[in-house]
mmCIF file as gemmi writes it, N, C-alpha and C atoms, coordinates in Angstrom:
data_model
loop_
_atom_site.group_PDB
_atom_site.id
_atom_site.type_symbol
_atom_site.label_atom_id
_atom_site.label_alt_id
_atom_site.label_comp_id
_atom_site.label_asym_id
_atom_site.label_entity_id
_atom_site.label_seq_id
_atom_site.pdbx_PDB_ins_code
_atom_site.Cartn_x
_atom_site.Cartn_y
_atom_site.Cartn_z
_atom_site.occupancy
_atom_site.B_iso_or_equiv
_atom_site.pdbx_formal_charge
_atom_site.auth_seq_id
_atom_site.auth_asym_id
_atom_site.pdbx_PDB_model_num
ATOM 1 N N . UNK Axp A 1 ? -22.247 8.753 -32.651 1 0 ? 1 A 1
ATOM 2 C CA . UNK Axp A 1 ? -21.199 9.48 -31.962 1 0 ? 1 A 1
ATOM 3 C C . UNK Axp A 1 ? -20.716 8.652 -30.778 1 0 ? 1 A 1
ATOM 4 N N . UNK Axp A 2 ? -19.052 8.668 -30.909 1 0 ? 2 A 1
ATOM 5 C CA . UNK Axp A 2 ? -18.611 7.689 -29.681 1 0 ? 2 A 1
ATOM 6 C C . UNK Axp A 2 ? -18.224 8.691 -28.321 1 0 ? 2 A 1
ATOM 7 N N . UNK Axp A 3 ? -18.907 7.769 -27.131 1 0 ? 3 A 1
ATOM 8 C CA . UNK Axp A 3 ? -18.839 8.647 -26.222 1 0 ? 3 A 1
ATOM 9 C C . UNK Axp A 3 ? -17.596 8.76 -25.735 1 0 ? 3 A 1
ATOM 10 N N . UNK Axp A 4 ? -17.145 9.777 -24.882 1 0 ? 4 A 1
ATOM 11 C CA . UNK Axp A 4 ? -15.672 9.749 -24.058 1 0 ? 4 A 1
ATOM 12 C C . UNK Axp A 4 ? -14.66 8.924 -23.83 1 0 ? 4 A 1
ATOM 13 N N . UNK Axp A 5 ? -15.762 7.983 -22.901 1 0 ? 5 A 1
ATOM 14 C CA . UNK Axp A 5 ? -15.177 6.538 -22.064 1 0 ? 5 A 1
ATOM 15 C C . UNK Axp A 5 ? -14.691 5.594 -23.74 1 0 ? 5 A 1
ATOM 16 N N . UNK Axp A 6 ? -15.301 5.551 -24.475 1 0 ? 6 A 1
ATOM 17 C CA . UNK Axp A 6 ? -15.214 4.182 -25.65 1 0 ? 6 A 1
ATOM 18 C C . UNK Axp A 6 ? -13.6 4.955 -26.484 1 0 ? 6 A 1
ATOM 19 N N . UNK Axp A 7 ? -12.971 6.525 -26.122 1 0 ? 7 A 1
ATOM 20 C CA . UNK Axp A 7 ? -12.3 6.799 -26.763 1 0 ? 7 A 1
ATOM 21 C C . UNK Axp A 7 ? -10.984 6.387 -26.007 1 0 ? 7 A 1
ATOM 22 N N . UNK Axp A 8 ? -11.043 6.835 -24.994 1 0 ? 8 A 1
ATOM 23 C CA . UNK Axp A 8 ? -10.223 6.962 -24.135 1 0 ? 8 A 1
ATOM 24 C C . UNK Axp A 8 ? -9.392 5.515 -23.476 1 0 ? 8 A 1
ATOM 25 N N . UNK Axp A 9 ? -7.867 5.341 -23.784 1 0 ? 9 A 1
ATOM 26 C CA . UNK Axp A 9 ? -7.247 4.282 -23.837 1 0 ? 9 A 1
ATOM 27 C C . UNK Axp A 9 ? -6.589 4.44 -21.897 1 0 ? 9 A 1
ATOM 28 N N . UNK Axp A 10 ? -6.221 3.164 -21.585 1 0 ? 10 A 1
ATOM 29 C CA . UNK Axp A 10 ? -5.727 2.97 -20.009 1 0 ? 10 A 1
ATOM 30 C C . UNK Axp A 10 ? -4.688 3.421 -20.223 1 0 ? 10 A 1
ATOM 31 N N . UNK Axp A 11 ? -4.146 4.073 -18.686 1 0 ? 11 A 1
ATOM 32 C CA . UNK Axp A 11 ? -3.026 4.518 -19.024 1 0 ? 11 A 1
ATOM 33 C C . UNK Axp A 11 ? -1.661 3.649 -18.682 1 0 ? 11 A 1
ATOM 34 N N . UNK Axp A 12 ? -0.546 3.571 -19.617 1 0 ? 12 A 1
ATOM 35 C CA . UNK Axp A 12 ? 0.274 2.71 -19.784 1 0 ? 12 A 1
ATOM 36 C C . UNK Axp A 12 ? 0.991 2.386 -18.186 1 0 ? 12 A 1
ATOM 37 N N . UNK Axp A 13 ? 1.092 1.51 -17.827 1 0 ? 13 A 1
ATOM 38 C CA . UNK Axp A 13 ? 1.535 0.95 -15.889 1 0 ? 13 A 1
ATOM 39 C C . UNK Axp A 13 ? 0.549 0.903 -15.584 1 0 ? 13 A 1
ATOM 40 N N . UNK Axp A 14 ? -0.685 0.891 -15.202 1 0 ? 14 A 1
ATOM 41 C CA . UNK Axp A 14 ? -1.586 1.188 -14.807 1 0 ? 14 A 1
ATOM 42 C C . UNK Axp A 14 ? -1.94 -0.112 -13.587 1 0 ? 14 A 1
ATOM 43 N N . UNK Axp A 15 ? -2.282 0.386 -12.633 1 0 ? 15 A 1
ATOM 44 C CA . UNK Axp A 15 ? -2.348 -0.825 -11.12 1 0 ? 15 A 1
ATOM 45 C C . UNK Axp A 15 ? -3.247 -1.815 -11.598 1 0 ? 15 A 1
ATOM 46 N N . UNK Axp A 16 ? -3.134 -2.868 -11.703 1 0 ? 16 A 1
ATOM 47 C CA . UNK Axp A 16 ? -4.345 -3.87 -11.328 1 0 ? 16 A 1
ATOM 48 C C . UNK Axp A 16 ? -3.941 -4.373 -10.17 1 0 ? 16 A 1
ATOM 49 N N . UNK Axp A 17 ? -5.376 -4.737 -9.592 1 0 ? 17 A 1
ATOM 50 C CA . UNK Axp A 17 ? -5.928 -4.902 -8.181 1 0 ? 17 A 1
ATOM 51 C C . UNK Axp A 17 ? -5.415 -6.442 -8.397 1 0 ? 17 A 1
ATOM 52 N N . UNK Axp A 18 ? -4.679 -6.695 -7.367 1 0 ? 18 A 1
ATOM 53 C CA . UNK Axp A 18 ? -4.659 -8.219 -7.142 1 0 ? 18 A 1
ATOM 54 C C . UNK Axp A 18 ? -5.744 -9.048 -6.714 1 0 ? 18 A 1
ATOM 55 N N . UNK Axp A 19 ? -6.709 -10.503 -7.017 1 0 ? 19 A 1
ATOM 56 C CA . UNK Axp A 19 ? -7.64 -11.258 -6.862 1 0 ? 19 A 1
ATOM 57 C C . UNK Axp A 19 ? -7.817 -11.161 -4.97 1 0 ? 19 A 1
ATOM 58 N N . UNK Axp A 20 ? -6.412 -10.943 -4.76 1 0 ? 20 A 1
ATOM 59 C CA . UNK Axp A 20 ? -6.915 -11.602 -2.955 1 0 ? 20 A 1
ATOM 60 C C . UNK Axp A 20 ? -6.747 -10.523 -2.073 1 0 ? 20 A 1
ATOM 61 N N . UNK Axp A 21 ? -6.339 -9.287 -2.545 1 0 ? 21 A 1
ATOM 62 C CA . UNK Axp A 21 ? -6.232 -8.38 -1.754 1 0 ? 21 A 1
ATOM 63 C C . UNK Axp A 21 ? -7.615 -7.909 -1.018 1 0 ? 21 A 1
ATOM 64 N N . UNK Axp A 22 ? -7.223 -6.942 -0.054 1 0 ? 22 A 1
ATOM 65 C CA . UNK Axp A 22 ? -8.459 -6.687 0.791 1 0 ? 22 A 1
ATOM 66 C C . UNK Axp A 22 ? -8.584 -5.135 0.118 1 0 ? 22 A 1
ATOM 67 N N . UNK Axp A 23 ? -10.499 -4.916 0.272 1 0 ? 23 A 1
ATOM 68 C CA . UNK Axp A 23 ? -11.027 -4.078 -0.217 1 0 ? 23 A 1
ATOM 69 C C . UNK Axp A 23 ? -10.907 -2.618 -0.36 1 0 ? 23 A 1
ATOM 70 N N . UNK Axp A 24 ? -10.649 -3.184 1.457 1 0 ? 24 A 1
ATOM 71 C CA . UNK Axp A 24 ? -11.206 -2.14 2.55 1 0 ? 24 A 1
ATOM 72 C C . UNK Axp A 24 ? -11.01 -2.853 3.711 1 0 ? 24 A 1
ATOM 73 N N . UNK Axp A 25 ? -9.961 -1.861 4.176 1 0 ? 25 A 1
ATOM 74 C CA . UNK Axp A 25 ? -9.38 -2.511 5.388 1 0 ? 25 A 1
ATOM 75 C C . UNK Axp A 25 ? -9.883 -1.859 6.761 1 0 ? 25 A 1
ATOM 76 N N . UNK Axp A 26 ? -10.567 -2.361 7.697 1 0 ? 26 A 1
ATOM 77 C CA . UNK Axp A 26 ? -11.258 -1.507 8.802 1 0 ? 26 A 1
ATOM 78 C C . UNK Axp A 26 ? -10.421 -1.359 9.671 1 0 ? 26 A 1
ATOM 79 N N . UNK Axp A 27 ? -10.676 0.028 10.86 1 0 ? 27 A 1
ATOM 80 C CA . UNK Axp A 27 ? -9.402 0.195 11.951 1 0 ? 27 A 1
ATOM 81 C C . UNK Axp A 27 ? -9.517 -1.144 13.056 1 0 ? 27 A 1
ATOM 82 N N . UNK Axp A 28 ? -10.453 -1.961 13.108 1 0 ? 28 A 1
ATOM 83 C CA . UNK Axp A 28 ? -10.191 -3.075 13.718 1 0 ? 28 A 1
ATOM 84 C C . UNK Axp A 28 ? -9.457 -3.783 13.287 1 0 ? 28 A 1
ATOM 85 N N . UNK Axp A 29 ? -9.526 -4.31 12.169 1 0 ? 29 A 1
ATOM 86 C CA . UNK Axp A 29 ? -8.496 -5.029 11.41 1 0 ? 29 A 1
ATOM 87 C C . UNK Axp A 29 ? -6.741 -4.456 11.579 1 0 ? 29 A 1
ATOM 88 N N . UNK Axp A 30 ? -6.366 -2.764 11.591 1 0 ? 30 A 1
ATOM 89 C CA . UNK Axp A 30 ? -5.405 -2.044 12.204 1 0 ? 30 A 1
ATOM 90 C C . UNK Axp A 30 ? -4.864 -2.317 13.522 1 0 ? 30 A 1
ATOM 91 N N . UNK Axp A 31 ? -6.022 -1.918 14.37 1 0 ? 31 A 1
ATOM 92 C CA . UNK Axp A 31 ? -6.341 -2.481 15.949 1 0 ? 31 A 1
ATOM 93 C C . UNK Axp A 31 ? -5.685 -3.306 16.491 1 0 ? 31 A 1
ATOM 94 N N . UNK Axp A 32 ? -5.914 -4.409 15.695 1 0 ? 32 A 1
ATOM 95 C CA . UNK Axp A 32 ? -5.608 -5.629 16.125 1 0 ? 32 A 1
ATOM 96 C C . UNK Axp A 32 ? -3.935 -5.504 16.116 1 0 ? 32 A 1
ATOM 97 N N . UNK Axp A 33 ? -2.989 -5.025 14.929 1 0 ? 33 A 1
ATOM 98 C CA . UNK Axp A 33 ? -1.732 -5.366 15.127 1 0 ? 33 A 1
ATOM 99 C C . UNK Axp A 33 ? -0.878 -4.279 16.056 1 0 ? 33 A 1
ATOM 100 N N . UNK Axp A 34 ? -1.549 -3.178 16.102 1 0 ? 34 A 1
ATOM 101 C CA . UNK Axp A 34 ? -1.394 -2.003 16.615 1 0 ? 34 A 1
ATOM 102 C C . UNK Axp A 34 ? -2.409 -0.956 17.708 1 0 ? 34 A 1
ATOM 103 N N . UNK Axp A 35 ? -2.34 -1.506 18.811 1 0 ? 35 A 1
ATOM 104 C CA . UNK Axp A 35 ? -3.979 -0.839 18.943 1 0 ? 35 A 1
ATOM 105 C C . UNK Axp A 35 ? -4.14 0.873 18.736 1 0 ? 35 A 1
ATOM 106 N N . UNK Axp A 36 ? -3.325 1.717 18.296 1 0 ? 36 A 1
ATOM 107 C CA . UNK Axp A 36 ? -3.669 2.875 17.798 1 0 ? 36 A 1
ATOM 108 C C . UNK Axp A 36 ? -3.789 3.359 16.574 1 0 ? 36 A 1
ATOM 109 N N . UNK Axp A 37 ? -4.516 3.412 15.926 1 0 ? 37 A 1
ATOM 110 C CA . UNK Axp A 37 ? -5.13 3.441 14.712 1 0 ? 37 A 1
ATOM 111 C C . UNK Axp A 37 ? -4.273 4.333 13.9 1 0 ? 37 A 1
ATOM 112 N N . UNK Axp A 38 ? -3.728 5.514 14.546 1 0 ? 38 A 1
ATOM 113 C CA . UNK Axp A 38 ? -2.331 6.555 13.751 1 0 ? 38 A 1
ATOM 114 C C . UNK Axp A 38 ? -1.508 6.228 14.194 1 0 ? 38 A 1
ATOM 115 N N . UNK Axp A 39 ? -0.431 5.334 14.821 1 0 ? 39 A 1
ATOM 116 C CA . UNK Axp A 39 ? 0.382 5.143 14.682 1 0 ? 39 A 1
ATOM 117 C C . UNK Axp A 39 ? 0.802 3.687 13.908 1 0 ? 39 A 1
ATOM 118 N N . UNK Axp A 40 ? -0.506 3.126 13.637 1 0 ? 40 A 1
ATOM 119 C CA . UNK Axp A 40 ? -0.652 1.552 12.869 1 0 ? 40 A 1
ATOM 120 C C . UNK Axp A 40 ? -0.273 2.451 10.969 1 0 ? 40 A 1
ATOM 121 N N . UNK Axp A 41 ? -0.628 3.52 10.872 1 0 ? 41 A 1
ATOM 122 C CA . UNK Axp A 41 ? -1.017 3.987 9.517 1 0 ? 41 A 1
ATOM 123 C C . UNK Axp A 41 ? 0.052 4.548 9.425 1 0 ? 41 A 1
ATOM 124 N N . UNK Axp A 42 ? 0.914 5.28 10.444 1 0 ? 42 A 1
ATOM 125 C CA . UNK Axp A 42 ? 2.517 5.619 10.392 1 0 ? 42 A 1
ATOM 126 C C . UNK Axp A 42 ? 3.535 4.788 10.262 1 0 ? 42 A 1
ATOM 127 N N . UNK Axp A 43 ? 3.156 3.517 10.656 1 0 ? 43 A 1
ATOM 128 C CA . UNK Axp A 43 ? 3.943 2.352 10.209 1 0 ? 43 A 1
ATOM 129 C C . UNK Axp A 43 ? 3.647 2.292 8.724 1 0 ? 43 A 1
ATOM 130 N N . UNK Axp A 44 ? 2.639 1.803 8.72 1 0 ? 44 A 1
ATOM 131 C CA . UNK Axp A 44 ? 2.561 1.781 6.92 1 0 ? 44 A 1
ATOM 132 C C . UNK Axp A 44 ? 2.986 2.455 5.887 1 0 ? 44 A 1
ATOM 133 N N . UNK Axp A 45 ? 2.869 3.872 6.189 1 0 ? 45 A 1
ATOM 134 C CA . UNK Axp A 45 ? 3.582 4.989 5.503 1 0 ? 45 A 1
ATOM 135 C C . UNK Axp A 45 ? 4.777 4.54 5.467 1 0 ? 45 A 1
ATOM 136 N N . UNK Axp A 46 ? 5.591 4.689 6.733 1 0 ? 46 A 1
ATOM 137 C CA . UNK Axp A 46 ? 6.991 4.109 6.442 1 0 ? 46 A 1
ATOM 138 C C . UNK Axp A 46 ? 7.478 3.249 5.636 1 0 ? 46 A 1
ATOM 139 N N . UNK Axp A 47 ? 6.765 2.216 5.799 1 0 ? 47 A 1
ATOM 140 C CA . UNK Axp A 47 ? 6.823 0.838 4.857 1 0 ? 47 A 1
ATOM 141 C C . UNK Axp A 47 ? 6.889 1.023 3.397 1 0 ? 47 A 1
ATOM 142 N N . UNK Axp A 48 ? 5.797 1.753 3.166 1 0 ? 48 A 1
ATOM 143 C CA . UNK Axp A 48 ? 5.344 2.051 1.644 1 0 ? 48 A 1
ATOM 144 C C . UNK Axp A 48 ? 6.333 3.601 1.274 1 0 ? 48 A 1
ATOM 145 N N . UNK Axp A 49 ? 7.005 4.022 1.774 1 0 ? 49 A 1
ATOM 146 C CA . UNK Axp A 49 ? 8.109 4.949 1.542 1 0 ? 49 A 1
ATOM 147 C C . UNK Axp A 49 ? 9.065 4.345 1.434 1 0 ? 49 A 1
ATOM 148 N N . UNK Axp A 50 ? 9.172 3.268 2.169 1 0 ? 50 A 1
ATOM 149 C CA . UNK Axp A 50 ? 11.133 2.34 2.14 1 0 ? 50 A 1
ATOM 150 C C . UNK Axp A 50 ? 10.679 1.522 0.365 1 0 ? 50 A 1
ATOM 151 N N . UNK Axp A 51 ? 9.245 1.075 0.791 1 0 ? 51 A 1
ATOM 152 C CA . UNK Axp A 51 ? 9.065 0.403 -1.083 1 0 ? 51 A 1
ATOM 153 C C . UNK Axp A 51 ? 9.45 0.824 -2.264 1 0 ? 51 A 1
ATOM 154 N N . UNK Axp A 52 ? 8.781 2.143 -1.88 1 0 ? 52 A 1
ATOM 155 C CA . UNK Axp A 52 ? 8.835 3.64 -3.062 1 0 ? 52 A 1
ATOM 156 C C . UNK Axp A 52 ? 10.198 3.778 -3.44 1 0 ? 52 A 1
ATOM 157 N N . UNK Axp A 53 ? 11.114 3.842 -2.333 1 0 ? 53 A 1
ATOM 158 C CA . UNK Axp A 53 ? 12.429 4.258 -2.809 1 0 ? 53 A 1
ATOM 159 C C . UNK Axp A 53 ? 13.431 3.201 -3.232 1 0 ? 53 A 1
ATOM 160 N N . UNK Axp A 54 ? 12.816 2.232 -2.555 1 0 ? 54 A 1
ATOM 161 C CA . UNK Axp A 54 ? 13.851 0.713 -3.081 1 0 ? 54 A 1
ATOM 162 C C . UNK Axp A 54 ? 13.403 0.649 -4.936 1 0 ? 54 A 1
ATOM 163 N N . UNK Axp A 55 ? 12.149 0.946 -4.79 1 0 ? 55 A 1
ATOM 164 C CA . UNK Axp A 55 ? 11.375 0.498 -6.573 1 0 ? 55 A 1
ATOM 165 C C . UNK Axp A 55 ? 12.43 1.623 -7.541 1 0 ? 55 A 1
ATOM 166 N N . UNK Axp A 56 ? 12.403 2.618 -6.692 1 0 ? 56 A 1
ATOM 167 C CA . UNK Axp A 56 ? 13.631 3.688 -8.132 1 0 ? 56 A 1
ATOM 168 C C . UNK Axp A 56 ? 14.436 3.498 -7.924 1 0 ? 56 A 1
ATOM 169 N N . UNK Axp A 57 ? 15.251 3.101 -6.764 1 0 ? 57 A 1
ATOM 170 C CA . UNK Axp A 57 ? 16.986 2.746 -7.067 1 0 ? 57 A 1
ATOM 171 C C . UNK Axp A 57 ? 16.97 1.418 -8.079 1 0 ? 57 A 1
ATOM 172 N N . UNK Axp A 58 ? 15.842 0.523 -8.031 1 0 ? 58 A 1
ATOM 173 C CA . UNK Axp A 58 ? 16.288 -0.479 -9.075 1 0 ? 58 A 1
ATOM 174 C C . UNK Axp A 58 ? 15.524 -0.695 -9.973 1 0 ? 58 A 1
ATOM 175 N N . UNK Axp A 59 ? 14.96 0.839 -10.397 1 0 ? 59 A 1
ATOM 176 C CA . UNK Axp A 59 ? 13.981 0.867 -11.844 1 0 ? 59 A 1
ATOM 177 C C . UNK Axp A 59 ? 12.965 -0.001 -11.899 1 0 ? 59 A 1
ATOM 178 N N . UNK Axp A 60 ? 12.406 -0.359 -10.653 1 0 ? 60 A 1
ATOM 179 C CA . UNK Axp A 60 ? 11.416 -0.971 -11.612 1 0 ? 60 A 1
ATOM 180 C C . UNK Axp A 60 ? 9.796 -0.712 -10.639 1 0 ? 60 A 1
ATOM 181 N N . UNK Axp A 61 ? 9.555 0.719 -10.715 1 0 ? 61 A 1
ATOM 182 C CA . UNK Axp A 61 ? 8.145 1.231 -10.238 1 0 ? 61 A 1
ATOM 183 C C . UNK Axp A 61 ? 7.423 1.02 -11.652 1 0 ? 61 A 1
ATOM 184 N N . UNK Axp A 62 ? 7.402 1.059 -12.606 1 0 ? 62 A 1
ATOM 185 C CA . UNK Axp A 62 ? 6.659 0.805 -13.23 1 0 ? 62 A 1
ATOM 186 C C . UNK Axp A 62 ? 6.079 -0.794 -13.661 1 0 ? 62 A 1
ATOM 187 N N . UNK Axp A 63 ? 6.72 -1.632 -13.558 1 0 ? 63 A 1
ATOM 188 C CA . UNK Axp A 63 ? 6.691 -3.031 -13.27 1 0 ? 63 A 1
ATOM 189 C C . UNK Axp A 63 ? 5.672 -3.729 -11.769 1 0 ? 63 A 1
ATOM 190 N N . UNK Axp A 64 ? 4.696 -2.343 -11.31 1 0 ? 64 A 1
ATOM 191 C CA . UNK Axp A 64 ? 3.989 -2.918 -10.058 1 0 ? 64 A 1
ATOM 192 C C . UNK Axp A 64 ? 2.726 -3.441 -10.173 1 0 ? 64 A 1
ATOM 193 N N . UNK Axp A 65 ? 2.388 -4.337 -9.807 1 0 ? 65 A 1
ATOM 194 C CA . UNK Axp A 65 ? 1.013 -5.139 -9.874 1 0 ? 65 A 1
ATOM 195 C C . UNK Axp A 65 ? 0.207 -4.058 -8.773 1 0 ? 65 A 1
ATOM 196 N N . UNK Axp A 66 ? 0.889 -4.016 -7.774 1 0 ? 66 A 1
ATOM 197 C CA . UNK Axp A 66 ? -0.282 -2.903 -6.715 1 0 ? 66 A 1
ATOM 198 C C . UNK Axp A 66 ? 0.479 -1.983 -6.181 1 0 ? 66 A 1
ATOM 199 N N . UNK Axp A 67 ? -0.039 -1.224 -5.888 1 0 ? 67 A 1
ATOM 200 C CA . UNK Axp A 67 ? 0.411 -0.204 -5.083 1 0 ? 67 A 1
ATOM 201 C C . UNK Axp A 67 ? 1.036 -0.091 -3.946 1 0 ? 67 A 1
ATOM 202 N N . UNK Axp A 68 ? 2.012 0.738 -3.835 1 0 ? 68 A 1
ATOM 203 C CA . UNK Axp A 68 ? 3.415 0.835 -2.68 1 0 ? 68 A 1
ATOM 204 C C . UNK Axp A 68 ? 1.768 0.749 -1.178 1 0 ? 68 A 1
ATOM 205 N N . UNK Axp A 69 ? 1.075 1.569 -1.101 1 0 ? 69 A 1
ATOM 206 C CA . UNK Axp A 69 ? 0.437 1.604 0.003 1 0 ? 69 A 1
ATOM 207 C C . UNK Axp A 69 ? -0.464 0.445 0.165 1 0 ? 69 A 1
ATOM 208 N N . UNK Axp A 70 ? -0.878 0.071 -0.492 1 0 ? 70 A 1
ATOM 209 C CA . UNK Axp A 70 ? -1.545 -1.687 -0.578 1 0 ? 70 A 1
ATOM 210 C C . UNK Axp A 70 ? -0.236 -2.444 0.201 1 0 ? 70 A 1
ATOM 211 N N . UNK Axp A 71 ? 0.48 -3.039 -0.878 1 0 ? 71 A 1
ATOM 212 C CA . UNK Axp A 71 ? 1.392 -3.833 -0.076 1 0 ? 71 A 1
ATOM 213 C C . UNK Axp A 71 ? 2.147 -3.161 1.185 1 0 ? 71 A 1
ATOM 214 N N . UNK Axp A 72 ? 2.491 -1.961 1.988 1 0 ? 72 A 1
ATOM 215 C CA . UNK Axp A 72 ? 2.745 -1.254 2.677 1 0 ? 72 A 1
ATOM 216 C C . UNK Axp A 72 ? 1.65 -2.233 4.093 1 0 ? 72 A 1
ATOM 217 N N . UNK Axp A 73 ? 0.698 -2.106 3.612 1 0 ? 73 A 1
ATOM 218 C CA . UNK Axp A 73 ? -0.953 -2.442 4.451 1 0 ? 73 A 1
ATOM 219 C C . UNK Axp A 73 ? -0.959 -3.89 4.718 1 0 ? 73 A 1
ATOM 220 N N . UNK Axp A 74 ? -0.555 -4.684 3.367 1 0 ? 74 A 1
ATOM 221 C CA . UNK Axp A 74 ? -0.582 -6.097 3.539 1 0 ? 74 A 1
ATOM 222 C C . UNK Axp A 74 ? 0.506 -6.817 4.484 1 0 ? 74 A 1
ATOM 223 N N . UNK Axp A 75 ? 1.84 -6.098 4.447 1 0 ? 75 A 1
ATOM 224 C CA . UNK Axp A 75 ? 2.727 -6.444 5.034 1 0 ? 75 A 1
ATOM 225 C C . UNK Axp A 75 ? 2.607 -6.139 6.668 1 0 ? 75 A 1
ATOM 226 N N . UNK Axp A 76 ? 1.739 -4.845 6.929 1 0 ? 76 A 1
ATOM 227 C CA . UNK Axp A 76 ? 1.839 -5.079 8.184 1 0 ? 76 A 1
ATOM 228 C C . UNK Axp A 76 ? 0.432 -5.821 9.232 1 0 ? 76 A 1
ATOM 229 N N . UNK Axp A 77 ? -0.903 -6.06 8.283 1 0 ? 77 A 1
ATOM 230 C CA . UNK Axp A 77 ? -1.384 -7.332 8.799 1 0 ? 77 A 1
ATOM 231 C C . UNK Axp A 77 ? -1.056 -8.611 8.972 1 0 ? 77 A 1
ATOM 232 N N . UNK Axp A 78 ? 0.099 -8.718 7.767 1 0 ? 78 A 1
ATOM 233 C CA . UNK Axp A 78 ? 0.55 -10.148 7.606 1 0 ? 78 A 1
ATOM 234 C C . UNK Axp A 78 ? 1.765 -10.265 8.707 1 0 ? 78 A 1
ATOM 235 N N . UNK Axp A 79 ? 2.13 -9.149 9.728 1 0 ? 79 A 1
ATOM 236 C CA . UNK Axp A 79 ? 3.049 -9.372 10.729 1 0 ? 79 A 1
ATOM 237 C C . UNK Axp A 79 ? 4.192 -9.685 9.959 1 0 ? 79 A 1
ATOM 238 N N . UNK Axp A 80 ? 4.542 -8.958 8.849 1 0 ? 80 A 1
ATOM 239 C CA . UNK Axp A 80 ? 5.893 -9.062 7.824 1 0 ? 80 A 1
ATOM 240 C C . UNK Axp A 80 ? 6.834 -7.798 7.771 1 0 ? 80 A 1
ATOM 241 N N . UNK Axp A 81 ? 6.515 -6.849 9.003 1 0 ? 81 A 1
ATOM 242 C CA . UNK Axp A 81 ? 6.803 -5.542 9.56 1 0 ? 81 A 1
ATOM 243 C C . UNK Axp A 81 ? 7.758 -5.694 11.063 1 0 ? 81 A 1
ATOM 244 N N . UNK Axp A 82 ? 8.871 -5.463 11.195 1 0 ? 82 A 1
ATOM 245 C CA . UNK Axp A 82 ? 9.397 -5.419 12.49 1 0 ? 82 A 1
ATOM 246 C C . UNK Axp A 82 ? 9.251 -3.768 12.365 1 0 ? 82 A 1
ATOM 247 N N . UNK Axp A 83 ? 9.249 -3.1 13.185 1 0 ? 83 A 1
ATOM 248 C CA . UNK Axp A 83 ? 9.016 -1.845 14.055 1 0 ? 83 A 1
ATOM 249 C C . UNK Axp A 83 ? 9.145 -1.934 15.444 1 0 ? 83 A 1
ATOM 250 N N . UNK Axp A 84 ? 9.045 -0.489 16.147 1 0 ? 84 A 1
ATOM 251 C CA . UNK Axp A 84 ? 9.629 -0.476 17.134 1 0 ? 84 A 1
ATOM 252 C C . UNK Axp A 84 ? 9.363 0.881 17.507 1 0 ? 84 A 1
ATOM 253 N N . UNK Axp A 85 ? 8.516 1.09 18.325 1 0 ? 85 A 1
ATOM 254 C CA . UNK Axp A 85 ? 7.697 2.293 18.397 1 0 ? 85 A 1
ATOM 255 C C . UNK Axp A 85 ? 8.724 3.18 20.062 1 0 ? 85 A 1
ATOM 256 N N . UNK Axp A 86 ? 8.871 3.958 19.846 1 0 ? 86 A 1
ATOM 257 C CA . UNK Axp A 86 ? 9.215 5.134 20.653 1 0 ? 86 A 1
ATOM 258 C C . UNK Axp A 86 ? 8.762 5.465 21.632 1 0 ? 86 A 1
ATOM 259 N N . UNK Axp A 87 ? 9.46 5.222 23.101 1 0 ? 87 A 1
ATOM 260 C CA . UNK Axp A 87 ? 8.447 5.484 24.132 1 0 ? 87 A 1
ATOM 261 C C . UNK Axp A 87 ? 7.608 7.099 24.108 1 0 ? 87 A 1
ATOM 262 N N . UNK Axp A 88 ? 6.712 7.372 24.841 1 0 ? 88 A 1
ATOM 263 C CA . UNK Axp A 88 ? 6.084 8.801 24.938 1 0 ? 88 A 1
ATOM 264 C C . UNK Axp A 88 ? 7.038 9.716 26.031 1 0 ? 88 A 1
ATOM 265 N N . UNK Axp A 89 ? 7.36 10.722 25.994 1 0 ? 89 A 1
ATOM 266 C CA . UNK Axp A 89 ? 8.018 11.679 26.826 1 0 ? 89 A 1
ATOM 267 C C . UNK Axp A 89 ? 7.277 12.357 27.799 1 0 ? 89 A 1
């Protein structure tokens, strides 16, 4: 009898992890470009929302090697993010 896993096929798009990406990204590693840890992760969101929506105006979310929030993450360690944070009131 074949178990579950040996039946069960990947599902079609399916993410593979790029070789050089990071694992696990620590809030020091955040820290560093941002020193507040929620507003470093509100950048990213943003980022990976402007991705999200650029990928369906030109069809091609299914064509992604990683994920909108991966590269969202990579772009803003790699200082490939201009932002511009809001003074406090």
């Amino acid at each position: 009898m074949k178990s579950k896993k040996d039946t069960t096929k990947s599902k079609k798009g399916a993410m593979k992890p790029k070789k050089d990406t990071l694992q696990f990204i620590s809030q020091g590693l955040m820290r560093e470009k941002i020193p507040n840890t929620y507003e470093s992760i509100v950048v990213a969101a943003r980022e990976a929302r402007r991705i999200n929506l650029n990928n369906k105006m030109l069809g091609t979310q299914e064509d992604r090697e990683t994920k909108v929030t991966t590269e969202a993450l990579e772009r803003l360690l790699d200082d490939k993010l201009h932002y511009t944070l809001k003074p406090k009131k």
